[in-house]
N, C-alpha and C positions, 0 to 999 in steps of 0.2 A: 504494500500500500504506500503513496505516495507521501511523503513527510508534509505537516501542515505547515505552511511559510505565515499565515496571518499569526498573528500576536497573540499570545495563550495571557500572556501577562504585562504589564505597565513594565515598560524600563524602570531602569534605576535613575536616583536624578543625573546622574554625568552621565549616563547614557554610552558605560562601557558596554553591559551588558547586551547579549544579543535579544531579543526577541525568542519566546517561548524557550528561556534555556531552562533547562531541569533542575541547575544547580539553585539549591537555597542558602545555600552559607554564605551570609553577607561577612562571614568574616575574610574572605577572599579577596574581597573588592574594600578592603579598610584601609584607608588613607591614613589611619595613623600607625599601620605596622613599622615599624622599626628592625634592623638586620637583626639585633638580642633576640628578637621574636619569631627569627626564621630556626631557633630549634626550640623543640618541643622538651618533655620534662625528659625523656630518654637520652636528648642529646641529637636527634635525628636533625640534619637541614634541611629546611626545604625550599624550594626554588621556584618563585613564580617570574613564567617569562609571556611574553606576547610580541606577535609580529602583525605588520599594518603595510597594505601598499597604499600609501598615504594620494597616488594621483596627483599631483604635485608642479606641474609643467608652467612656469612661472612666467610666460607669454601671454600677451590678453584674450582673452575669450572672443572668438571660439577658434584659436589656435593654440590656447593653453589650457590650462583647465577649470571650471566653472567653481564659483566661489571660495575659489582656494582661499585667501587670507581669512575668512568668515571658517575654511572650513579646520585650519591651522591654527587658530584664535582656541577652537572649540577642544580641538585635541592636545591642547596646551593645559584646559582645565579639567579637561578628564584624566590625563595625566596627576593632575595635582592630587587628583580625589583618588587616583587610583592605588592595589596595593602591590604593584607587579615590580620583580627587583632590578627586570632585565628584559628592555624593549628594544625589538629591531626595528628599522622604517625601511620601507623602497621607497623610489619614484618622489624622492625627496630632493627634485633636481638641483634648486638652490640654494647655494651654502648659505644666503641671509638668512632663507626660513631654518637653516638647522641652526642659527647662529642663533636665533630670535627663540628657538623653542627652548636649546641651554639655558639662555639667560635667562628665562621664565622658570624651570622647574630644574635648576641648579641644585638649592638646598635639598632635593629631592635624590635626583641622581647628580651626583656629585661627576661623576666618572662618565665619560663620552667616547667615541669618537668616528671621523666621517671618512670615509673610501672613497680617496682624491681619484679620479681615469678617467678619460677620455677628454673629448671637449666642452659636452655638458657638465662631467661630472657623475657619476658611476649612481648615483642617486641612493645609495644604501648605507644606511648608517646604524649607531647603536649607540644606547643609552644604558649606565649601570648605578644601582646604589653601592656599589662594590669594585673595588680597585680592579683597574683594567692593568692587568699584568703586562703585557706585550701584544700587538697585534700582529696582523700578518695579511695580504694581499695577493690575489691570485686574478692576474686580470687575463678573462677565455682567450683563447688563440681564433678562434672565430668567431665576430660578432655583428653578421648581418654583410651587409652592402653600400659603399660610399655614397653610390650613386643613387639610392631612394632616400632621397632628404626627408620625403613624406612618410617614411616609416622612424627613424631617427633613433633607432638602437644602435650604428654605428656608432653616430656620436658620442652617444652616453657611456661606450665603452665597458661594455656588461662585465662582473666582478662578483668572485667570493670572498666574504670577509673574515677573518677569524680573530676573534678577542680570548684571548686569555683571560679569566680569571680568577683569583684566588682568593678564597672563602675562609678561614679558618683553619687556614692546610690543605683545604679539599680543591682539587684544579677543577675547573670547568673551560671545557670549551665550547667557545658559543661559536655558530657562524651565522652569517646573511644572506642572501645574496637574491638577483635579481635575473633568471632566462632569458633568452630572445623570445618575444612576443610571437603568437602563432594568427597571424591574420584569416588564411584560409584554409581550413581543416582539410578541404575538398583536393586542395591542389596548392600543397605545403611548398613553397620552396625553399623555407628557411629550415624547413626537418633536418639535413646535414647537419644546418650548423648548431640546434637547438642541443641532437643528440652529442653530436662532440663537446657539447657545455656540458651536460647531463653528464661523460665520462669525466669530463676534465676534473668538476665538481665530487665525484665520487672519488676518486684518487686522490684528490689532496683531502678532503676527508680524513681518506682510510690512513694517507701516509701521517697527517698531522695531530691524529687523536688518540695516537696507542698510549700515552704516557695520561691521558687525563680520566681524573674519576667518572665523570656525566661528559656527553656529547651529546651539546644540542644545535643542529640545523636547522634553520627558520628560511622562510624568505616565500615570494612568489615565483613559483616556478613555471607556470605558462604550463603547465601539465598537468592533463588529469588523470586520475587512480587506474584508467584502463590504458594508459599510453605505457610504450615500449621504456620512454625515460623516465617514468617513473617506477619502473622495474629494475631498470639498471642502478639507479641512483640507491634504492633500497639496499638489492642485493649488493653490488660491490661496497658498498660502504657502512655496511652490515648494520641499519636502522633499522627502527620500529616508528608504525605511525602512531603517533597520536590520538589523532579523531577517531581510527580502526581502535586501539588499544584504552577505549577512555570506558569508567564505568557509565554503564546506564540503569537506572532504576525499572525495577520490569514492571510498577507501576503508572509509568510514563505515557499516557496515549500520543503527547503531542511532542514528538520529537523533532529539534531542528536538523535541516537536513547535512548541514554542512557546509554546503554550497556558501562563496566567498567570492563570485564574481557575475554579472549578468542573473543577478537574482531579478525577479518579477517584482519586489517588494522593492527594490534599489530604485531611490530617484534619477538615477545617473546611467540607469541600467536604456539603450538605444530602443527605439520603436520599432527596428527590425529585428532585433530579440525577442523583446515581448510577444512578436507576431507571431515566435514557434514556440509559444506558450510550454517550455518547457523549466525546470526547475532551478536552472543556472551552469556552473562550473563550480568546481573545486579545485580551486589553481595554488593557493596556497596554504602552506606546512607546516608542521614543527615535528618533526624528525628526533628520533631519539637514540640515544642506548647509553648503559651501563658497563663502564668499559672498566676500572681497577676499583671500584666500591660499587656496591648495591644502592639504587634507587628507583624506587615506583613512580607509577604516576598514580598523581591524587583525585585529577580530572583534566577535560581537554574542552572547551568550547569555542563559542564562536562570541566576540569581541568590537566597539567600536563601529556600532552600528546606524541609529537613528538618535541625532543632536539634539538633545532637551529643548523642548520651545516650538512655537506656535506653527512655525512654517517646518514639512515636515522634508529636512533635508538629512544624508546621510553622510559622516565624516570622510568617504571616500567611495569611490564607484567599486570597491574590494570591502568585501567583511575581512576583519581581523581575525587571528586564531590567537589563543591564549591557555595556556599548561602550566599546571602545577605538579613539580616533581618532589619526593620527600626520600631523604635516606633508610637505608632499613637497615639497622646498627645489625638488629641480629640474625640479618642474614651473613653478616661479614666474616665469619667464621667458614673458611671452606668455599667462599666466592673465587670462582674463575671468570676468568676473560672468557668474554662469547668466543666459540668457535667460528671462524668466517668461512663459509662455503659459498662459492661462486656458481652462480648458474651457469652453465657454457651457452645454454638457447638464447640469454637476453646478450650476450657479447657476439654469439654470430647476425644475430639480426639487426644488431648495429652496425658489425661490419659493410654487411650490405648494402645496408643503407647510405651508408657513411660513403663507401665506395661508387654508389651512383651519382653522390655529387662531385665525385672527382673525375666522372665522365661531364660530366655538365660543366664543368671548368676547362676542360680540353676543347669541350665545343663554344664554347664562349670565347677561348682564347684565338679560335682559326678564324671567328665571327666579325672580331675587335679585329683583328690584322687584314682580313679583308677590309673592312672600314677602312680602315690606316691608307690603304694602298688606293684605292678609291679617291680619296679626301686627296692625296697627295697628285693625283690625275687631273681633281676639280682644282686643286690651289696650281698648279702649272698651266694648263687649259684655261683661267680667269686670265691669267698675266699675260695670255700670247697675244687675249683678245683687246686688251687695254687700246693698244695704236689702233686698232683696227675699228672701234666704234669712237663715235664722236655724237655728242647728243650735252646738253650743259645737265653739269654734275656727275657725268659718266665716273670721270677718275677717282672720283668720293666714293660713288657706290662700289667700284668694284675693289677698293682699299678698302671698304667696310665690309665688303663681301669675305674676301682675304682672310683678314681679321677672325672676323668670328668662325670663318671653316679653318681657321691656325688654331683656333680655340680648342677647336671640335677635336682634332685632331690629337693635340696635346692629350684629351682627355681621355680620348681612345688609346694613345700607347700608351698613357699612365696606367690606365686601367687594365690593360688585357695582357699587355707584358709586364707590368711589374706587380699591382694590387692582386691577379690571379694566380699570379706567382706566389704570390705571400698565401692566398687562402688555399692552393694546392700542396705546397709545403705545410699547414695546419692543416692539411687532412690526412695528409698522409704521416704525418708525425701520430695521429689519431689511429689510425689502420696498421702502422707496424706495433703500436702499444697494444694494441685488441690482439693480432696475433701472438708477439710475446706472450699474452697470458692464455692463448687458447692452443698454443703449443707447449704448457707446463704439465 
């Protein structure tokens, strides 16, 4: 049966909470918990974290995104009210708004910090009540196309983040991070590059977490529970999901569904959505495991929904996800490291995939050089023609003509010999690490 999306219950007043969540413990959402109070009388820690694709595009509407400072204003004082120790953001393109939300809820989380990349700005960041030990930066080797400015993941130079930090002795590592966007489900053609992020992602994971007690992964991944990358990403980097793994009460009729993007309830959510009248996506995560200490999860929902007040707007066109983790002192007795077993089916089917965009780079690259040569026929063939017309303004026009097919030109050999170059060398760096491990 289909989860009910309308409202089982009034939000809370800061309007963390999701719509019809199960959980009753308002001591979850206490703005005055304090770190002393993240252990209980046993001694146990627990760790509340939340991630938010905040939609953030700091260009005026409707090339940037709608009500942003209204909607930044608002996630500054849910924040304040809120009792989570450990907040990730996306699509947080502007470093004033992460400069602006610091300064606001400072005393709060003390500890920050922002994943510099690309030309917009890698847009992911993290907030802590608790000493950021070290961080770490992994910026994809593929990330989209120069030349669709109107998609603009290029720019933004997509990134995993990782923050150390350290609790009492206990290490945690948190990470962020933000996918390439999947435009058209129907006829993908950033699937290459989405999955080579999915690998790349898993592997610094698996290589950067063996030393820490909790590994937690957050962020929006443009992926949902039935895609190939999100198989990969689970299996090589040996997670548990959250929302999959969260108690539910079996007296619950009206569960939420999960769903965290293109919901029907989302003001923000398009009218050619709505018109396949279907439930949304579940694009974004929070990823877990227990890697040198035991810890549970306490609960997993959904987060940062619908902003208190009269007009009914919602903090972001993404629901947030939000986990609470608790130590389990006596289970540490006799605690091992998970075992990591790799699927071979989700690494060959990546391969393949992976590999068919390294035929599509070969025929891109014969495509851009025919151009080249072309262009280079029309720029010789303008100049022979110069003396030979006469007409007033001729000499302009055909020096402007020139011009912008030098342009054109320039852009096609940049593009098909060198920038192809760089994304076939990043695929194939991807395709001999897949077989490495599917010849061990």
């Amino acid at each position: 049966m289909a989860a009910n999306l309308e409202p089982t219950s009034s939000p809370s007043s800061n309007g963390i909470r999701a719509r019809g969540s199960p959980l009753k413990d308002s001591s979850l959402t206490n703005a005055s918990t304090t770190s002393n109070d993240r252990f209980d009388i046993s001694g146990n820690l627990s760790v509340h974290v939340a991630t938010l694709n905040c939609w953030a595009l700091p260009q005026p509407w409707p090339f940037g995104s709608k009500h942003r400072k209204f909607r930044i204003d608002a996630l500054i004082e849910a924040l304040k009210e809120s009792s989570f120790d450990i907040v990730c953001l996306q699509e947080l393109w502007s470093e004033n708004d992460f400069l602006r939300i610091v300064e606001q809820v400072s005393y709060i989380f003390p500890h920050r910090h922002y994943f510099h990349s690309g030309y917009t700005g890698s847009g992911t960041c993290l907030l802590s009540r608790w000493k950021i030990q070290s961080t770490l930066i992994h910026r994809y080797s593929l990330n989209g196309f120069p030349h669709h400015v109107h998609r603009g993941d290029w720019f933004g130079g997509k990134v995993v983040g990782l923050a150390e930090i350290m609790v009492e002795g206990y290490r945690l590592c948190v990470y962020t991070t933000h996918l390439h966007a999947e435009y058209n489900r129907d006829n993908d053609l950033y699937l290459p590059h989405r999955l080579s992020q999915a690998f790349e992602l898993a592997q610094f994971v698996r290589h950067t977490s063996r030393d820490a007690d909790l590994l937690i992964l957050t962020g929006d991944f443009n992926i949902e529970p039935d895609d190939l990358g999100y198989h990969l990403i689970r299996n090589l980097s040996n997670v548990h999901d959250a929302w999959l793994e969260r108690k539910v009460c079996p007296d619950e009729c009206d569960l939420p569904s999960g769903m965290t993007c293109d919901r029907p309830d989302n003001c923000y959510t398009s009218k050619a959505m709505l018109k396949k009248k279907h439930l949304g996506k579940r694009l974004d995560y929070i990823l877990y495991q227990s890697i040198q200490k035991p810890f549970d999860l306490v609960y997993c929902d959904n987060c940062f929904d619908v902003i208190p007040g009269e007009k009914r707007i919602n903090y972001s066109d993404h629901l947030g996800v939000c986990a609470m983790f608790r130590l389990n002192k006596e289970a540490e007795n006799g605690w091992k490291e998970p075992l990591r077993i790799i699927d071979r089916r989700f690494l060959e089917e990546t391969h393949d995939i992976v590999s068919e965009g390294e035929k599509r780079i070969i025929w891109d690259r014969r495509f851009f050089g025919a151009i080249c040569f072309l262009l280079l026929l029309l720029i010789f063939g303008i100049s022979q023609l110069g003396d030979a017309i006469d007409f007033p303004f001729s000499k302009n026009i055909i020096i402007l003509v020139q011009f912008l097919l030098t342009l054109l030109l320039g852009f096609s050999f940049w593009y098909g010999m060198i920038s192809l170059s760089i994304e076939r060398r990043s695929i194939t760096e991807t395709i001999w690490n897949i077989n490495d491990m599917l010849e061990r």
